[in-house]
C-alpha positions as CSV (number, residue, x, y, z in Angstrom):
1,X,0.0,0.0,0.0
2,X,1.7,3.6,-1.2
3,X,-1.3,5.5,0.8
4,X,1.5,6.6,3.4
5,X,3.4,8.4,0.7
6,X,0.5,10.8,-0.4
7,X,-0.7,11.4,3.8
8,X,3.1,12.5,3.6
9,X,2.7,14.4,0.9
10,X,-0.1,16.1,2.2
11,X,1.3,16.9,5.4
12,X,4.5,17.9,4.1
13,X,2.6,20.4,1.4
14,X,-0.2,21.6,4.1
15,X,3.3,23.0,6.0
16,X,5.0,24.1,3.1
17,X,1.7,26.3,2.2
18,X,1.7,27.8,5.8
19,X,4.4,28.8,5.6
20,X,4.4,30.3,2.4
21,X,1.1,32.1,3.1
22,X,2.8,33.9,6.0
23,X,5.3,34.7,3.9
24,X,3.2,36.7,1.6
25,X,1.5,38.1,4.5
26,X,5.2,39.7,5.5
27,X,5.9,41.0,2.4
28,X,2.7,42.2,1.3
29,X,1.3,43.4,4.6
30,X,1.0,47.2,2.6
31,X,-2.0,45.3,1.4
32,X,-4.2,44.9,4.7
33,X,-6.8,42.1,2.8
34,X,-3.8,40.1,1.4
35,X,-2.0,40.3,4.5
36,X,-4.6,39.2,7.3
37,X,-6.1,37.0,4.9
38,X,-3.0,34.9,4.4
39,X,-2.2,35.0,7.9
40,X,-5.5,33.3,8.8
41,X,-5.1,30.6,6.1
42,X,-1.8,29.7,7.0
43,X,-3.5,28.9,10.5
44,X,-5.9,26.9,8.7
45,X,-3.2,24.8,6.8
46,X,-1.7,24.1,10.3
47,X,-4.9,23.2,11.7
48,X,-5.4,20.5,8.6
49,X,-1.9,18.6,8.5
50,X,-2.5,19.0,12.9
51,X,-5.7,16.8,12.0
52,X,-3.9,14.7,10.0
53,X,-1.7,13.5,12.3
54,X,-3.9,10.4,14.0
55,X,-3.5,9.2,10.4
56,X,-0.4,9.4,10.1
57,X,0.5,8.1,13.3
58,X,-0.9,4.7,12.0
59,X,1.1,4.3,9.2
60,X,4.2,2.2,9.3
61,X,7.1,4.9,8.7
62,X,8.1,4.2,5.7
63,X,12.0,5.2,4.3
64,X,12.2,7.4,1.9
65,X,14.1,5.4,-0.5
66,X,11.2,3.3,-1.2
67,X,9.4,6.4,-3.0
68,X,9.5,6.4,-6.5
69,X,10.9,9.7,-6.2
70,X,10.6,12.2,-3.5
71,X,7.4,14.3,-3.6
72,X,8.5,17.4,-1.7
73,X,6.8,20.4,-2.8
74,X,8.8,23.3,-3.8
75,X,8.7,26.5,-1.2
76,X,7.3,29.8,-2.3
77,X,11.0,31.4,-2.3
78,X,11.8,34.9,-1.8
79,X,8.3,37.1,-1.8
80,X,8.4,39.4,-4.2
81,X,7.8,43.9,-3.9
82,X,5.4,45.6,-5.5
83,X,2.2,44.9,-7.5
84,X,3.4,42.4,-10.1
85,X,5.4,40.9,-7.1
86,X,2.3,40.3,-5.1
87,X,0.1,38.9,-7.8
88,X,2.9,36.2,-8.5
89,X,3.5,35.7,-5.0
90,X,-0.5,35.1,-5.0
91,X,-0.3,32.6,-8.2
92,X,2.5,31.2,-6.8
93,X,0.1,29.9,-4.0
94,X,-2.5,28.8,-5.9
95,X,-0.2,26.6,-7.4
96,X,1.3,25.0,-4.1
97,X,-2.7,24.9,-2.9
98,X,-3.9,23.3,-6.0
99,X,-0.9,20.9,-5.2
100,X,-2.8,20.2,-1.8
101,X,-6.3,19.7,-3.4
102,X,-5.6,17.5,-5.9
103,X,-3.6,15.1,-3.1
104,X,-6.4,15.4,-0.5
105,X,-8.5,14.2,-3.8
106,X,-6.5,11.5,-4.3
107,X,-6.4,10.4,-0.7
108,X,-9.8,10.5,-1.0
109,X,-10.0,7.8,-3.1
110,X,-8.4,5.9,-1.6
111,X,-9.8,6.2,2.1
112,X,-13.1,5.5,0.0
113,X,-11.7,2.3,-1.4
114,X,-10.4,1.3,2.3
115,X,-13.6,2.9,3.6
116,X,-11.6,4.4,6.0
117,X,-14.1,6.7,8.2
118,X,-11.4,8.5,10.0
119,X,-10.1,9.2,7.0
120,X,-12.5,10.4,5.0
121,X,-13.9,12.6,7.4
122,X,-10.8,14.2,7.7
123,X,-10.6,14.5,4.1
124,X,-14.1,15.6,3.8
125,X,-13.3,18.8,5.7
126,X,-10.0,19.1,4.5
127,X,-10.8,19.3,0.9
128,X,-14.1,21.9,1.6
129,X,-11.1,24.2,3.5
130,X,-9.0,23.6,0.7
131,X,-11.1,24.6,-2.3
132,X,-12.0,27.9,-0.2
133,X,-8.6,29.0,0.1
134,X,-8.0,28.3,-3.7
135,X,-11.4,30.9,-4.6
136,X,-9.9,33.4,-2.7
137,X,-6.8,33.3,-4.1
138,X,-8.0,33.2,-7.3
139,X,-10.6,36.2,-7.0
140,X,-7.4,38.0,-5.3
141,X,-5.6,37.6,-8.6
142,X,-8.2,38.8,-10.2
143,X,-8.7,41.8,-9.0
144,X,-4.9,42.5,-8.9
145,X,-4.5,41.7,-12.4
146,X,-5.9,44.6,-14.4
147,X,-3.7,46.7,-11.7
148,X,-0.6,45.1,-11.7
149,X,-0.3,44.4,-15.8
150,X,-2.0,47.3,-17.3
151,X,-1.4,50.4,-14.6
152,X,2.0,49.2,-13.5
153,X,4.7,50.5,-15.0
């Protein structure tokens, strides 16, 4: 069973998104929405990889050599200044939280093929969470856009 690598995953990618959330909080906290909005959805990421970790306590550890390959997800970097900056620090997220949806869907489907209640109940919430954070990043960017690549110079 390879369902320990993608609860890894997801742990792993949950932390790596708080932490790039507060990130972009720091550097963009000129931008008051941006800044306290990030800051409470890096607490949510913490909350869901802090829920995950009943599940992950059951699994067998696992070395990482057995991985196909390792599945870390990339950081956000160094932030970026100024309009442009921001809406690619903010695309930047999306990317690392679609990343995290489409592994809580996969773990899905698989806690539904185990029927795993714990699991999917997790999951369930997790993914709900998940999807939220991805609107708001997307309606961020889009109302940065016309700014940021029209008005800019």
């Amino acid at each position: 069973m390879n369902l320990d690598i993608y609860v890894a995953l997801v742990a792993e990618s949950e932390t790596t998104l708080a932490e790039s959330f507060r990130q972009v909080a720091q550097a963009h906290a000129d931008e008051g929405d941006v800044h306290f909005l990030c800051q409470t959805l890096a607490t949510q990421c913490e909350a869901r990889r802090a829920r995950l970790q009943p599940v992950i306590d059951r699994f067998e550890k696992r070395p990482a050599d057995d991985e196909p390959e390792r599945l870390d997800p990339p950081g956000l970097g160094a932030p970026r200044s100024g309009t442009l900056g921001m809406l690619r620090d903010l695309q930047d997220l999306y990317l690392l939280a679609s990343l995290v949806d489409i592994t809580w869907t996969m773990i899905d489907e698989a806690a539904q093929a185990l029927q795993d209640t714990q699991l999917l109940e997790i999951v369930a919430a997790c993914e709900k969470q998940t999807a939220v954070q991805l609107r708001w990043l997307q309606t961020r960017m889009r109302q940065a856009a016309p700014q940021a690549l029209i008005a800019a110079p």
